[in-house]
C-alpha positions in Angstrom: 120.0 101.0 86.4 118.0 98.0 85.4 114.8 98.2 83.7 112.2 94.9 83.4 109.6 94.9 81.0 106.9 93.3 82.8 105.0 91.4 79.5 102.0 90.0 81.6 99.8 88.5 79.0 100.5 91.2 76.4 101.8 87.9 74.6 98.1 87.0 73.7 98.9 83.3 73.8 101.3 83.6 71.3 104.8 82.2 71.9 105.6 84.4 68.6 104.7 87.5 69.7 106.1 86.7 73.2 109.6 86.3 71.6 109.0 89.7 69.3 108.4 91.5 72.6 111.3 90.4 74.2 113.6 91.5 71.0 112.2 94.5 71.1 112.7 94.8 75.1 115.8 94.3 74.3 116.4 96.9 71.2 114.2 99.1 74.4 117.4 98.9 76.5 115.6 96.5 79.0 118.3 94.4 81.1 115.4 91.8 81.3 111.8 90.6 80.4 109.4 88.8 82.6 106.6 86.8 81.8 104.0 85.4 83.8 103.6 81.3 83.9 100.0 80.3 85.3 97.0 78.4 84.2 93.0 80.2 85.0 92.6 77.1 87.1 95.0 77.1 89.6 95.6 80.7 90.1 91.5 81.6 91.1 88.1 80.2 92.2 85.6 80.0 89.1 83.7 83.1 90.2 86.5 85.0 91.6 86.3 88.6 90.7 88.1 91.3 89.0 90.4 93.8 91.3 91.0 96.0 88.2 88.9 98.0 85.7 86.6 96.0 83.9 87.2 96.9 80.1 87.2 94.1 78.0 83.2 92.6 79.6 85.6 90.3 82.0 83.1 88.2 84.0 85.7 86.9 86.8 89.4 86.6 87.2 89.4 82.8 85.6 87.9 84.8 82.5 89.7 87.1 81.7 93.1 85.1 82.0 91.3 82.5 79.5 90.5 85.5 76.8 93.9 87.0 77.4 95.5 84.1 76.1 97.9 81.3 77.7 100.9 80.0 76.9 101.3 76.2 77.7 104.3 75.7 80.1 106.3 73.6 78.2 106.3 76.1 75.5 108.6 78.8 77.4 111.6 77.2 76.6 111.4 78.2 73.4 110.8 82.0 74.6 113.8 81.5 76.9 116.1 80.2 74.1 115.2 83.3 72.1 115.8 85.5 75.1 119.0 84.0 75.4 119.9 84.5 71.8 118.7 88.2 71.9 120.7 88.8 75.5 118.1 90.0 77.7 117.4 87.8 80.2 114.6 85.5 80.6 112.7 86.3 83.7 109.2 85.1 85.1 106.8 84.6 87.4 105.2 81.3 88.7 101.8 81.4 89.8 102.0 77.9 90.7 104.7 75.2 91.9 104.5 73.3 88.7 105.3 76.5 87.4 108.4 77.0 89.3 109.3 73.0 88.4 109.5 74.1 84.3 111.3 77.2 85.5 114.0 75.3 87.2 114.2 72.7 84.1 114.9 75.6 82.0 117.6 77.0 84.0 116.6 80.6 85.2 118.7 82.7 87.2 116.3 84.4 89.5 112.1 84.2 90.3 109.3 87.1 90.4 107.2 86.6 93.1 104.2 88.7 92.3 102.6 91.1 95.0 99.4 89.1 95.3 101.3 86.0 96.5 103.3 87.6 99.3 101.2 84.9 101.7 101.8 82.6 99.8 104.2 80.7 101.8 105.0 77.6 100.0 105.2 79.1 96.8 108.0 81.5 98.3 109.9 78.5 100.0 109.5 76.5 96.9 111.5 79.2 95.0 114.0 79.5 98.2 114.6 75.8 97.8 116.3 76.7 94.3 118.7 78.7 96.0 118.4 81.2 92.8 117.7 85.1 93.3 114.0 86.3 94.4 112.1 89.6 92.9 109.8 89.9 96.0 106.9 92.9 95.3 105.3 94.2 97.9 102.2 95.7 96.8 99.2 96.6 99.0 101.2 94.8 102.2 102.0 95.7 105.3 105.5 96.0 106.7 104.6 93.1 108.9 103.6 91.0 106.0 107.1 91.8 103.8 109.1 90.8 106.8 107.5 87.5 107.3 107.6 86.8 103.6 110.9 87.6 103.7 111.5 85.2 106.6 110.0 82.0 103.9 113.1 83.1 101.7 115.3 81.2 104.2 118.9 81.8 103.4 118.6 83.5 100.1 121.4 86.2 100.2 120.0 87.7 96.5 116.9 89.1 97.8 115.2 92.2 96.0 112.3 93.9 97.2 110.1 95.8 95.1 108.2 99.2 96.2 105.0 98.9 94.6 101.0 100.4 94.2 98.6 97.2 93.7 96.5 99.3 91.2 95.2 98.6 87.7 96.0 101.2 86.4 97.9 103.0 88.9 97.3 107.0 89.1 100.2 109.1 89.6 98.7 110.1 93.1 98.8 106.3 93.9 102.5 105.5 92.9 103.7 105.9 96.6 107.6 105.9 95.0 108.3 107.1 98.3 107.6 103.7 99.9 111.2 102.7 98.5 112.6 105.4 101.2 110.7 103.2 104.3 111.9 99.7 102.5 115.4 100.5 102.3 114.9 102.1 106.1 113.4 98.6 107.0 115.3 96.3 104.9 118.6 97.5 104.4 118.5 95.3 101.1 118.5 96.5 97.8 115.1 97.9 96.8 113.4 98.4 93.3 110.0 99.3 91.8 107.6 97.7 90.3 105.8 100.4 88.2 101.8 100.1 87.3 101.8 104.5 86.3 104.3 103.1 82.6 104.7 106.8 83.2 108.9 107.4 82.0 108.5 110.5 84.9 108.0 107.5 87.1 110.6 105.8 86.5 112.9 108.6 86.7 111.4 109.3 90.6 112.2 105.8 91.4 115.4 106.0 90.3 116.1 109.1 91.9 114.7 107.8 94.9 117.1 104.3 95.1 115.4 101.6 93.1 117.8 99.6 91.7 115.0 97.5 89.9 111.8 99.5 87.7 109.8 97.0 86.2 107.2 98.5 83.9 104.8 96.7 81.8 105.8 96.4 78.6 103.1 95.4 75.0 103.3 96.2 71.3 100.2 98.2 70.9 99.0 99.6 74.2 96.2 100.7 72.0 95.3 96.9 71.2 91.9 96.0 72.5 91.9 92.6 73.4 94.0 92.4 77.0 93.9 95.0 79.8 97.2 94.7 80.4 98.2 96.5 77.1 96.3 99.7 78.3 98.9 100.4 81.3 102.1 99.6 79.4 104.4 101.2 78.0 105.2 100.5 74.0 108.4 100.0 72.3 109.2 103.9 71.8 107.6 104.6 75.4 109.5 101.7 76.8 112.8 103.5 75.2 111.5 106.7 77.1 111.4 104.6 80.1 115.2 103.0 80.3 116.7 106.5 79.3 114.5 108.4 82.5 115.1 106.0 84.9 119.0 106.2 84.2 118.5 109.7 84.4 117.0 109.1 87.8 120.4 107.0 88.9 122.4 109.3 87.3 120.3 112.4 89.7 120.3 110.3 92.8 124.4 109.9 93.1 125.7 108.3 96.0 124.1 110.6 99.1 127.3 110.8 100.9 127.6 114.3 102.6 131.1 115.1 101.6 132.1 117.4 98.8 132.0 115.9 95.3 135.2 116.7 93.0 132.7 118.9 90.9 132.0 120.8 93.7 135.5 121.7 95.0 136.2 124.3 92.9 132.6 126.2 94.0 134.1 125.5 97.8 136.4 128.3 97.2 134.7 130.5 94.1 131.4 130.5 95.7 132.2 130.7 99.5 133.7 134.4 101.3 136.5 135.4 103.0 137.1 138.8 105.6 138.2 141.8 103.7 138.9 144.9 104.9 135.8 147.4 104.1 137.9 150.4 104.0 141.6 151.5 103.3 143.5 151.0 106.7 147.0 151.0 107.7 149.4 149.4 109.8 148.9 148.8 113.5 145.0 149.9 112.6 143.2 148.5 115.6 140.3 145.9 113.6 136.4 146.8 115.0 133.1 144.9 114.1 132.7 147.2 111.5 135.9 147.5 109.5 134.8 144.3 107.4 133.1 143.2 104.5 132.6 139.9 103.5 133.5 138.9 99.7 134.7 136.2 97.5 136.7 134.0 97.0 136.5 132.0 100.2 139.9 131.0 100.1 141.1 133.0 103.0 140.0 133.9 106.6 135.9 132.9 106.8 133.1 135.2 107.6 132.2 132.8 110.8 136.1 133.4 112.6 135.5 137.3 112.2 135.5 137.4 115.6 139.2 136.5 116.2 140.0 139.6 113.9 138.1 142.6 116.2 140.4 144.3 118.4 144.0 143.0 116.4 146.0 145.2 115.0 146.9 144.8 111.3 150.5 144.4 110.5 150.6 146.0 107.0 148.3 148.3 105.2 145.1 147.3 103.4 143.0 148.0 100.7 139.2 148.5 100.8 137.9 144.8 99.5 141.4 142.9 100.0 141.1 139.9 101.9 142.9 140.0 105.2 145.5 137.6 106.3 145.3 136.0 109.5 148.9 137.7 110.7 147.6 140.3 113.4 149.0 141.5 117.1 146.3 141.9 119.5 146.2 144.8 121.3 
């Protein structure tokens, strides 16, 4: 089970504190971390407004990016280098196709493509042109919408799509995991979740469920004031919590096949019943409906062939509560 921490702009700005949080992702048990590249400018209109709880006095959407703090693009490489040296892998996404143009210059092996952009068609066949994986979410879409956006991925064979609530901060009520059930149905691909609850329970349900993905956002201090973001993440210790539920989710979901496990074959005879005589009989004793009882171990004639019993005669005496063998003559 894979976990991403999602740093959004818990980074502040700071490339420093955007390589701490991905060493301590990685001391988390997070397979990767994901950063967001994008400038205020190109990602909204000046007065575009906020689609999450205003905490922080944002005015618009270009304003709150600004006071969260950017990182310049030709700065990541740096992160990446550090990511590489701490071995979690460097994952992002591009809010823009400049964006995707320093990705590909620093050699990533796969692309976010956030929820918001899933009409965002050449952005999407800009990253399918790199022939690397896609992380699609699919957050406040509609099944129509995922399958077209999926069509702008071309021939990308490493395709994941992400269940998700678009929801800042999500609820619990709102976390939908269930919408990984229709995916899969849809998809048939390989399906994750892209977590906005940082609830560990969460993360254990979408595991449990079939993600093969939970990304979860991930900060230092989720009590520090200064970017929304760090309010719905999970910190270091939570983020800990996080990787060991959601392997606890795998671990819970198995492999669905509906065949006996090897733990379960020895409860396939102690647990089930056999026919047993209900009273002492003896030989040639002429078997009616109600000369049986039905007790374990189930390793001998089953309570459902019963039937094939009445009106045999037994071929050797029994025992109230021994199981009867199969050898009778019908009369």
């Amino acid at each position: 089970m894979k976990v991403v921490a999602e740093a959004g702009q818990c980074h502040n700005g700071s490339v420093g504190k955007a390589i701490l949080l991905a060493w301590h992702a990685k001391q988390a048990g997070a397979s990767a971390i994901k950063y967001q590249l994008l400038k205020p400018e190109t990602i909204a209109q000046p007065d575009a407004g906020l689609y999450w709880k205003n905490t922080l006095g944002e005015t618009n959407q270009r304003d709150a990016f600004t006071r969260a703090g950017i990182i310049d693009y030709p700065a990541w490489g740096e992160v990446a280098d550090a990511c590489h040296e701490y071995g979690i892998e460097f994952l992002a996404t591009p809010f823009d196709l400049e964006a995707v143009d320093k990705l590909e210059s620093i050699g990533v092996r796969r692309y976010k493509i956030a929820s918001g952009d899933i009409t965002y068609r050449q952005l999407i066949e800009r990253v399918a042109d790199t022939g690397k994986g896609i992380i699609l979410s699919t957050g406040a879409s509609m099944v129509e919408e995922i399958w077209r956006a999926v069509g702008w991925c071309g021939d990308t064979e490493d395709v994941t799509l992400l269940a998700c609530s678009l929801s800042y901060p999500c609820t619990a009520r709102d976390a939908n995991v269930s919408r990984i059930n229709r995916l899969v149905y849809e998809f048939g691909s390989e399906v994750g979740y892209s977590d906005h609850t940082s609830l560990p329970e969460t993360g254990l349900a979408a595991a449990a469920l079939g993600s093969v993905l939970n990304e979860v956002h991930f900060t230092l201090n989720n009590a520090a004031p200064d970017v929304p973001d760090h309010a719905m993440a999970c910190d270091p210790d939570r983020l800990a919590a996080y990787v060991d539920a959601s392997q606890l989710g795998e671990k819970l979901r198995g492999e669905g096949s509906l065949w006996p496990m090897d733990a379960e074959l020895a409860a396939r005879v102690g647990a089930r019943r056999s026919v047993c005589a209900r009273v002492d009989v003896g030989p040639g004793h002429v078997w009616g409906v109600d000369d049986f009882v039905f007790l374990r171990p189930g390793d001998g004639v089953p309570p459902f062939e019963v039937d094939q019993l009445v009106g045999c005669a037994a071929w050797r005496a029994y025992e109230a509560g021994e199981q009867i063998v199969r050898h009778t003559t019908r009369r």
